[in-house]
C-alpha positions in Angstrom: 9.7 71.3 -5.1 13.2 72.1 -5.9 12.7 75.8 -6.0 13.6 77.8 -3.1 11.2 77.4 0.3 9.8 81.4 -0.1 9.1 81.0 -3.8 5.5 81.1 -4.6 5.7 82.2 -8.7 2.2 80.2 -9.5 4.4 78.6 -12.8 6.5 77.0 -10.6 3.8 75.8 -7.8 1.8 74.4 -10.7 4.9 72.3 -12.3 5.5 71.3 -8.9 1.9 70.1 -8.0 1.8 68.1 -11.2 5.4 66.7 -10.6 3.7 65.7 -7.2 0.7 64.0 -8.7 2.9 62.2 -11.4 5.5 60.8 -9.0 2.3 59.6 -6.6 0.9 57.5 -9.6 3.7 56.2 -10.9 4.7 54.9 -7.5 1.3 53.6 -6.8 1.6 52.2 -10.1 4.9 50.6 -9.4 4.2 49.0 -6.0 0.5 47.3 -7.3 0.9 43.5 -7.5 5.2 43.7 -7.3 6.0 40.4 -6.8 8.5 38.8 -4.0 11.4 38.4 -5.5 11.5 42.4 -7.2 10.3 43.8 -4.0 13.2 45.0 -2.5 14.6 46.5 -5.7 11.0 48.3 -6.7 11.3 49.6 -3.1 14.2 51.3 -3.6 13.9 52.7 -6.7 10.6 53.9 -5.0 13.3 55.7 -2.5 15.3 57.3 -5.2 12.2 59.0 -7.3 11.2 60.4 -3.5 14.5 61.1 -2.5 15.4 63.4 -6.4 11.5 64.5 -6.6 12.4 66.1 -3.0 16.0 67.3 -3.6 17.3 65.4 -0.3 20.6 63.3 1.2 19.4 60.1 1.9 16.1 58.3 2.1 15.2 55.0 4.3 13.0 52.7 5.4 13.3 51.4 9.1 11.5 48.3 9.8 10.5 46.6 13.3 10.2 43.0 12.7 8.9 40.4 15.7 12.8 39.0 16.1 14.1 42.7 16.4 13.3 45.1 19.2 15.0 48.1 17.6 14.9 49.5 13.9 16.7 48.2 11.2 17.5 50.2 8.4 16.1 47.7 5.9 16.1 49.8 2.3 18.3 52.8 1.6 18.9 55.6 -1.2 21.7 57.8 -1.5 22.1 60.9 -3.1 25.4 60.7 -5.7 26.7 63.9 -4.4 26.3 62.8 -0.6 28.1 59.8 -1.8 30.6 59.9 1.5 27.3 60.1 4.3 26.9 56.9 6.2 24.6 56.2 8.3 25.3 53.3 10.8 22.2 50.8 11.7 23.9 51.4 15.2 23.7 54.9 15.2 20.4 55.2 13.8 19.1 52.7 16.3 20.4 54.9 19.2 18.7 57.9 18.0 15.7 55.8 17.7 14.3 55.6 21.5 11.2 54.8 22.3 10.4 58.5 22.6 11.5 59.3 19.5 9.0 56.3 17.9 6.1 57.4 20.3 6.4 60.9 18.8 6.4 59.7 15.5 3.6 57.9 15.9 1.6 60.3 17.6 2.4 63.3 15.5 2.1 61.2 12.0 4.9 63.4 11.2 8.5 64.3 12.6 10.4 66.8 11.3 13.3 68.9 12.4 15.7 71.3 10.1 18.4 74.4 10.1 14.6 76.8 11.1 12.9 74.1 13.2 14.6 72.0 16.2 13.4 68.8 17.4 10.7 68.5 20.5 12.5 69.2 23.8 12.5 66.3 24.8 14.0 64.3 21.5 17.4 66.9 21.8 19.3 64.3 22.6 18.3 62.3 19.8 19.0 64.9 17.4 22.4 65.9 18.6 22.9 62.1 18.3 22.1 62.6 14.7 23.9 65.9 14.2 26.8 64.0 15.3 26.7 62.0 12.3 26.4 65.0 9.9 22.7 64.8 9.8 21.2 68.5 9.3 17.5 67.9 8.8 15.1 64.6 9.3 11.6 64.0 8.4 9.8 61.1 9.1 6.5 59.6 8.8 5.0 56.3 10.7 4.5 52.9 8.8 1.5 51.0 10.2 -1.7 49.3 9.6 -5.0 48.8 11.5 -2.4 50.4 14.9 0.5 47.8 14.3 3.7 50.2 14.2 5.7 48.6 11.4 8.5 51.4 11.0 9.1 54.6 9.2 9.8 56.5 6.4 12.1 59.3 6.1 14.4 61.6 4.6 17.9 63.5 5.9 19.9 66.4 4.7 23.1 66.7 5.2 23.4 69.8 3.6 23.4 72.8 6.2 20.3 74.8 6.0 18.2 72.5 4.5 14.0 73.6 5.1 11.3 70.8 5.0 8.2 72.9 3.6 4.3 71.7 3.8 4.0 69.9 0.1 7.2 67.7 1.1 5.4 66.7 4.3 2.4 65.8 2.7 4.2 63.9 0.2 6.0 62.0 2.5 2.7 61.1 4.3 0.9 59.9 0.9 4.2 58.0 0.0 3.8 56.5 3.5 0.6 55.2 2.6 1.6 53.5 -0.1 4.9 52.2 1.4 2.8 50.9 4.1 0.5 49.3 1.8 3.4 48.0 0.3 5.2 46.7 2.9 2.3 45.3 4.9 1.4 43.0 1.5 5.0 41.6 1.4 4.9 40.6 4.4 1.4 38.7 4.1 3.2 37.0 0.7 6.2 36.4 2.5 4.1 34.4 5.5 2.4 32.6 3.1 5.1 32.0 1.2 6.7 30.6 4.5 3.8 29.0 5.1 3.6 26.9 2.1 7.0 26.1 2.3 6.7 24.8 5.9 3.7 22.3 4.9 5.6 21.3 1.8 8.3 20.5 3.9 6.0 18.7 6.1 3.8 17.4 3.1 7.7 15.8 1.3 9.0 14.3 4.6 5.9 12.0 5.2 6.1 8.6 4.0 2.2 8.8 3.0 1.0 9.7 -0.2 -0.4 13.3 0.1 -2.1 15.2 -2.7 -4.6 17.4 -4.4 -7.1 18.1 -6.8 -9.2 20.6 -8.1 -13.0 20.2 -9.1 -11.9 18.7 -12.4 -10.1 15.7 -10.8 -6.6 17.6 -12.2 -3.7 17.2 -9.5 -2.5 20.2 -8.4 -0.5 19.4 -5.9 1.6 16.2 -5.1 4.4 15.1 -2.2 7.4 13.5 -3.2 6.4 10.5 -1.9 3.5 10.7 -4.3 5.9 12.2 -6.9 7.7 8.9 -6.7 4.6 6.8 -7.1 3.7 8.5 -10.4 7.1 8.0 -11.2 7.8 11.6 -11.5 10.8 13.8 -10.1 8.9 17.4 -10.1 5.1 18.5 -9.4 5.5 20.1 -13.1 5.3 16.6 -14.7 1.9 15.7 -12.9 0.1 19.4 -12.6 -2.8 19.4 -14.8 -3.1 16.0 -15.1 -5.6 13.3 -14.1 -5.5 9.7 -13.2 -6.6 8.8 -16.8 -3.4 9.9 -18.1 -1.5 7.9 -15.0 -3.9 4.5 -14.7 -6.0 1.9 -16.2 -9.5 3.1 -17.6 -11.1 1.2 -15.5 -9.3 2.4 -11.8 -9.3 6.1 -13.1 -13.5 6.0 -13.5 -13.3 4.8 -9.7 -11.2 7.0 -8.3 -13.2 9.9 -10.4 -16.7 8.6 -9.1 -15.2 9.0 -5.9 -13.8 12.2 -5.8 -16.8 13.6 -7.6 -19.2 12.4 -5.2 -17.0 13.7 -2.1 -17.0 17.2 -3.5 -20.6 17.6 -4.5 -21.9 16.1 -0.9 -18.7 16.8 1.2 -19.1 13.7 2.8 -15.5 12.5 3.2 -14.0 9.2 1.9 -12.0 7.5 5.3 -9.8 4.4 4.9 -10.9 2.6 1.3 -8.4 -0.1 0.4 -7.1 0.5 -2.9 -5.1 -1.6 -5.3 -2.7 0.0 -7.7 -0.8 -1.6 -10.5 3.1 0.2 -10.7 4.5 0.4 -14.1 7.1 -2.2 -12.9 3.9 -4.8 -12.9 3.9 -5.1 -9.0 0.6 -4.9 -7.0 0.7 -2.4 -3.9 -2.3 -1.7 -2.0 -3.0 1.9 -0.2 -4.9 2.7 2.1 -6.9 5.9 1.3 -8.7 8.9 2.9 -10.3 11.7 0.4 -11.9 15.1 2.1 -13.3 17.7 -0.1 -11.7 20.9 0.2 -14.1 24.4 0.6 -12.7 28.1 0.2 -13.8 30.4 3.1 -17.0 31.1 1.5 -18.0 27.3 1.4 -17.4 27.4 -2.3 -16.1 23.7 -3.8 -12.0 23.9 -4.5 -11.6 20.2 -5.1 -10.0 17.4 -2.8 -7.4 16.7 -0.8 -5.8 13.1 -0.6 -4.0 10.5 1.7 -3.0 7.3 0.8 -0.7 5.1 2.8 1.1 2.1 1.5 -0.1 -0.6 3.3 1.4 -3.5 0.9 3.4 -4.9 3.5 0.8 -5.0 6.3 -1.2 -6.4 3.8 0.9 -9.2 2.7 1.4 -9.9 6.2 -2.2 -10.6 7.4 -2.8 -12.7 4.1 0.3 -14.8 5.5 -0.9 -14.8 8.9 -4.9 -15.9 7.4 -3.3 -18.7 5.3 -1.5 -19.6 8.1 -4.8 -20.1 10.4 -6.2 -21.6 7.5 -3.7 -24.2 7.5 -3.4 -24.7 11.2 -7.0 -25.0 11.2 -7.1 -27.4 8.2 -4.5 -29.4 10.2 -6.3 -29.5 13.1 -9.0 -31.1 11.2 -7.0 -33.4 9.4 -5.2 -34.3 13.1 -8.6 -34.8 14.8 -9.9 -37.2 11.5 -7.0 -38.9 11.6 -7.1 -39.4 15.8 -10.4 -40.9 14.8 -9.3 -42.8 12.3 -6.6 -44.1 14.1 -9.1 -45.2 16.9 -11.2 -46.8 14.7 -8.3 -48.1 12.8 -6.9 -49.8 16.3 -10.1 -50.8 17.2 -10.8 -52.6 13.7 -6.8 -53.8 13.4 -7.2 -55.4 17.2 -10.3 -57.3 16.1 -8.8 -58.8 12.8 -5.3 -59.3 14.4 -6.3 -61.4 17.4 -8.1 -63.8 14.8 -5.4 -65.3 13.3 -3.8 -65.1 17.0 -6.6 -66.8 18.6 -6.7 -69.5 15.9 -3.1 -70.3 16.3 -3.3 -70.5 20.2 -6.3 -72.6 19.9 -5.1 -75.2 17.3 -1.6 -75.6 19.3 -3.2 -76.4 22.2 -5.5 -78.7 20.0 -2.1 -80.0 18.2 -0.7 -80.8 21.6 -3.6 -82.8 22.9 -3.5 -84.7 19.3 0.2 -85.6 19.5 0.3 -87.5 23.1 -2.9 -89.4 21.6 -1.3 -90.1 18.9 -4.2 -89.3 16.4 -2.0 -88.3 13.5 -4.7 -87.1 11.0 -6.4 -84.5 13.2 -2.3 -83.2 13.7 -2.2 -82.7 10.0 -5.6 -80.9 10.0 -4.1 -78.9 13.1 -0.9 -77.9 11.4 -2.5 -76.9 8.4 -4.9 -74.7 10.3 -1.8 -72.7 12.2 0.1 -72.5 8.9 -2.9 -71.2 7.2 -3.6 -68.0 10.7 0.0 -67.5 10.2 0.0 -66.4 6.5 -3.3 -64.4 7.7 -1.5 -62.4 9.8 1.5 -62.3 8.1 -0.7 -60.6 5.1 -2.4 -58.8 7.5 1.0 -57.1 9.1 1.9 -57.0 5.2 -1.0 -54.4 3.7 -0.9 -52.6 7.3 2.8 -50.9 7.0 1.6 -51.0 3.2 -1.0 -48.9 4.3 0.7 -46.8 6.8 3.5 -46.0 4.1 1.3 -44.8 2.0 0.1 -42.2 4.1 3.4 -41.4 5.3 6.4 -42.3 3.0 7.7 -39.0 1.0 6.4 -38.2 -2.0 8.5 -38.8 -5.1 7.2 -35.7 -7.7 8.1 -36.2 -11.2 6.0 -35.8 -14.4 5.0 -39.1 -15.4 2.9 -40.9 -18.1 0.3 -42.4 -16.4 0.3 -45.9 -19.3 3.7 -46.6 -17.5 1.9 -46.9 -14.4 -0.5 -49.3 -15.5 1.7 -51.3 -17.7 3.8 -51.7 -13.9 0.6 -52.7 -12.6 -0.9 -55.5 -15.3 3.1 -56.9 -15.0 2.6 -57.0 -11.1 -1.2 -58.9 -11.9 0.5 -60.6 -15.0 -0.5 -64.4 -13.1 -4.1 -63.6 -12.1 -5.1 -61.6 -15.3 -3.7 -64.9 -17.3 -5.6 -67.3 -14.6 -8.9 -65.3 -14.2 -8.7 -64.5 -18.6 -9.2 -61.4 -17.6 -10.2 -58.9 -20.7 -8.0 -55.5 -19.9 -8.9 -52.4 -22.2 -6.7 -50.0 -22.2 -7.0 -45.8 -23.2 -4.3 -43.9 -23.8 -4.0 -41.6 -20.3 -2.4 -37.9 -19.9 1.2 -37.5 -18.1 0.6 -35.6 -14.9 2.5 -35.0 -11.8 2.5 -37.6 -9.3 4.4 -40.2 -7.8 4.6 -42.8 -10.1 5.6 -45.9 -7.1 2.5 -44.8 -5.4 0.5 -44.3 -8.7 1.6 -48.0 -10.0 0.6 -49.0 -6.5 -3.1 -47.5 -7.1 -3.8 -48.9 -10.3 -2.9 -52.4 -9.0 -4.8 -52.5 -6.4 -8.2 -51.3 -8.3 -7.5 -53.7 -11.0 -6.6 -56.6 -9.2 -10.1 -55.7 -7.2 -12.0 -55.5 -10.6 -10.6 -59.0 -11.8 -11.4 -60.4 -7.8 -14.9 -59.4 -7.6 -16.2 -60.6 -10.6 -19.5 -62.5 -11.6 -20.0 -65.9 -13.6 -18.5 -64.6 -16.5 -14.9 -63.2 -17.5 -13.5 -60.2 -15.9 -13.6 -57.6 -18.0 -11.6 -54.4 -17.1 -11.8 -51.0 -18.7 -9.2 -48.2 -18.2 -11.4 -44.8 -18.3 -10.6 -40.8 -18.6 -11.9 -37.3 -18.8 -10.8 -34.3 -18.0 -12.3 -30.3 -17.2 -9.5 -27.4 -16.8 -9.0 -27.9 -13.4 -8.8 -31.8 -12.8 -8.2 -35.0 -14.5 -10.9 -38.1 -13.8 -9.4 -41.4 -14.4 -10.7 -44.3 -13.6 -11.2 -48.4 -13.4 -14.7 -49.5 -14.5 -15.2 -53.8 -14.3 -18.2 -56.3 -15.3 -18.6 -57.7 -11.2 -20.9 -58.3 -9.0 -21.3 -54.6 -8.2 -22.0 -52.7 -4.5 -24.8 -51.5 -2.8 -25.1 -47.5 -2.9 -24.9 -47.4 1.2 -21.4 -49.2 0.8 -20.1 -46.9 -1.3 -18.3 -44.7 1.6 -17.6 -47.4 4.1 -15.5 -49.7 1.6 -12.2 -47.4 1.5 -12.4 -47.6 5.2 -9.8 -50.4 6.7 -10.6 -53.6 7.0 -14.2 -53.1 5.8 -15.4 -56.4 4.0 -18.5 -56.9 2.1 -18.0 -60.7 1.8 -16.6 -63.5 3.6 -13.1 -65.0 3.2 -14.5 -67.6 2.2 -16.0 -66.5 -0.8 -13.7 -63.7 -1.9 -9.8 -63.1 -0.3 -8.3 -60.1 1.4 -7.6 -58.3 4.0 -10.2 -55.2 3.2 -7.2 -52.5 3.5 -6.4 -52.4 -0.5 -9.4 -49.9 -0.9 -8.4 -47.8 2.2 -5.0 -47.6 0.8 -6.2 -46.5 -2.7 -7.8 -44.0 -1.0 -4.3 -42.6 1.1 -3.2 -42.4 -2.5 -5.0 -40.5 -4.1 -5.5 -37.7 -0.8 -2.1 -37.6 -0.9 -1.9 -36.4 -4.9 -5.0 -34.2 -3.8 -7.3 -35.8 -5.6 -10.5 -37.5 -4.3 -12.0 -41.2 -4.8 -15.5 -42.8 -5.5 -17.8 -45.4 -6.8 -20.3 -45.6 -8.8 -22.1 -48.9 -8.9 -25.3 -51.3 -8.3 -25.2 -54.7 -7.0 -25.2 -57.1 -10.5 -24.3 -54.2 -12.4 -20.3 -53.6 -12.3 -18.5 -50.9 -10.9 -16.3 -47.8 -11.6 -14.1 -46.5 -9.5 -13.0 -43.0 -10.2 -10.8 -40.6 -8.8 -9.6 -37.1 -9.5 -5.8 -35.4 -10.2 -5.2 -31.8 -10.0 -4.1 -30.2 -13.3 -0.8 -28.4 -12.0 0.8 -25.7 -13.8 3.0 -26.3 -17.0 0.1 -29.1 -17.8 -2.4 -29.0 -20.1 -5.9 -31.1 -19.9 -6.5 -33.9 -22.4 
């Protein structure tokens, strides 16, 4: 195509033809899956084979993109020995009316030369041209399905230069494939933009966001996620699945799952899941998995959110122990409202007693002293002396009582046997008069407060030496244990309790027997009992009338000890 315009020697018109067909395949060839970042250099070597095959100036693509109303001269080739031509977007885009585009368009082919002038109505576009030292154009349209995209062309600058028929036509076939060309760039480069916008997107939300394909392999991952798997780039997680991340046993769940949302496409919405970090720390997520199609319905695999819900989580635990607690202490307010009744009620009763006693014997004292009858004023003194060490033991266990429900607890690890040998030194006189038999175990050391623990053992073995039969008390120091609680306890040889007692004892001043036949006030069990609440332990009896008791009560096995 390099031989003169009249030359029609067959030789030379059949090189040419197969020059023709060669430089169409190997273009063709070189613009077939050319990937983004080559483009624009395969594009304009594409220019160059056109622009030598053809023996022009200059070749160029002009491009109309949506942010650009006019053309913009977007790939170039110039021929070495028309080194000096330049051609100015500005220029170019003055020649380029909308006249000159609609005839390009509509004639599919544009062409002017030293034999052949423009249309009459594009001269002043080529006298634009000319003006630059442009001596012939032709140019073909670049679009697809009737979107104008731009053109293709070439320029002499060489004065009487001729465009003949096979250079048209391969313009038009090189248009083709330019447009081809240009039109599958652009689809990459919007999905290229694409993908970067919702990775963007995907990487600046705090959720978890990821991926996976029918295998359960991630294949895609945020950097929020990134973070999670403790990885800094989606190459050190592609591929991989949650066996080679978490324990066997979380990575068969989270498989199940995803399996069974991609074979029935029913989505999984909001499942709280627990994860385990590599630092040890528990964080809980709240997840939604939705199986991901193709556009032919075919299964792709899943896509995942998770959001870190750890906080939110910790806080309505705090805010359910909380109620818990304000609900237990509302129950322990109301029993102890009721027990305070109850307690006023019963302390009323027993303190007016001793009152009534002493008001009545003055007055009896009084009557005796102006008669002068001087035994009944020794019976009457005695009788007042006697209400008035009622009630001052009575006052006495009360505030004991009340301390022991409210006095602040004095934790330290202590060896129970110290307790009790405080206990048999406080009882030292009554053990000695009663000849009580005491035998001992060897208890645990637990956490408690040993003043209040002493004071517990006292008063249930001063009880078991009290309420004995006709023979000897005999006292017996028990223990047993299970992982979770200690059982101590005080079993004796008495006269034993009825089983429908058994509860109403350890309330305040609850008495089974007279004064007369056995002392007290009746608050030593119902202190026992503040006691051991207080440690968290409960209290009981076992026991039949004629038949002994035992008293037991329970200890919580805190941390750091270790059951017997």
């Amino acid at each position: 195509m390099n031989a003169p315009r009249n030359s029609n020697a067959p030789e030379s018109s059949g090189r040419q033809r197969n020059g023709f067909t060669e430089l169409i395949s190997e273009v063709a060839s070189s613009l077939v899956d050319v990937r983004q970042e080559t483009f624009d250099v395969v594009l304009e070597d594409v220019l160059r084979r056109i622009g030598q095959f053809v023996d022009c100036d200059f070749v160029y693509i002009c491009e109309y993109t949506p942010s650009n109303e006019l053309p913009a001269l977007t790939h170039t080739w110039v021929r070495d020995e028309a080194a000096g031509f330049r051609l100015h977007t500005n220029d170019f885009a003055a020649a380029h009316t909308v006249a000159w585009t609609n005839a390009v368009r509509q004639s599919g082919c544009l062409a002017f030369d030293s034999e052949r002038g423009a249309p009459g109505d594009l001269r002043r576009e080529r006298a634009l041209l000319g003006a630059v030292g442009v001596h012939a154009l032709l140019e073909v349209p670049l679009g697809v399905k009737g979107r104008y995209l731009g053109a293709l062309g070439l320029l002499a600058v060489r004065a009487g230069h001729v465009w003949n028929d096979d250079q048209r036509t391969l313009l038009k076939v090189m248009g083709h494939l330019v447009t081809s060309a240009l039109h599958h760039e652009r689809i990459e480069e919007a999905l290229s933009n694409e993908r970067q916008l919702l990775r963007t997107v995907i990487d600046n939300l705090p959720d978890y966001i990821f991926a996976k394909d029918t295998k359960s392999r991630f294949i895609l991952n945020n950097s929020s996620h990134l973070r999670l798997l403790k990885a800094s780039v989606q190459e050190e997680v592609y591929g991989k699945t949650d066996y080679d991340i978490f324990p066997a046993e979380l990575a068969d769940q989270y498989y199940r799952d995803e399996q069974h949302v991609i074979e029935t496409g029913q989505s999984l919405v909001n499942r709280e899941e627990s994860v385990l970090t590599e630092e040890g720390t528990q964080r809980w997520l709240l997840t939604t998995k939705v199986a991901w199609r193709d556009s032919e319905g075919r299964p792709q695999g899943i896509v995942g959110m998770s959001r870190d819900i750890t906080v939110r989580k910790e806080m309505a635990e705090e805010i359910e122990k909380h109620a818990k607690l304000l609900e237990q202490t509302n129950a322990e307010l109301q029993a102890r409202n009721q027990e305070l009744d109850e307690f006023t009620y019963i302390a009323s009763h027993d303190l007016q007693e001793p009152l009534r006693k002493q008001v009545a014997f003055s007055d009896a004292l009084r009557e005796d002293l102006a008669e002068g009858n001087l035994d009944e004023v020794e019976r009457d003194l005695a009788t007042i002396t006697s209400a008035a060490k009622r009630m001052q033991t009575l006052v006495r266990d009360l505030l004991m009582l009340s301390r022991s429900g409210r006095q602040t607890m004095d934790w330290e690890v202590v060896d129970l046997n110290e307790c009790v040998a405080l206990a048999l030194d406080a009882l030292q006189f009554r053990i000695e008069q009663e000849q009580a038999v005491i035998v001992q175990t060897t208890l645990p050391s637990v956490r408690v407060d040993k003043t209040l623990m002493a004071q517990l053992y006292q008063n249930l073995i001063g009880n078991a030496i009290k309420f004995h039969g006709s023979s000897a008390p005999r006292v017996r120091l028990t223990v047993e244990s299970t992982h979770e609680q200690y059982i101590l306890g005080i079993a004796d040889n008495g006269i034993g309790i009825k089983a429908e007692y058994g509860e109403q004892i350890f309330a305040p001043f609850k008495r089974l027997h007279g004064r007369h036949e056995y002392e007290g006030t009746g608050i030593g069990l119902a202190i026992c009992r503040k006691i051991v609440e207080r440690h968290g332990g409960r209290i009981w009896v076992e026991s039949a009338p004629g038949q002994g008791s035992h008293f037991k009560f329970t200890l919580p096995i805190r941390p750091g000890e270790t059951a017997i």
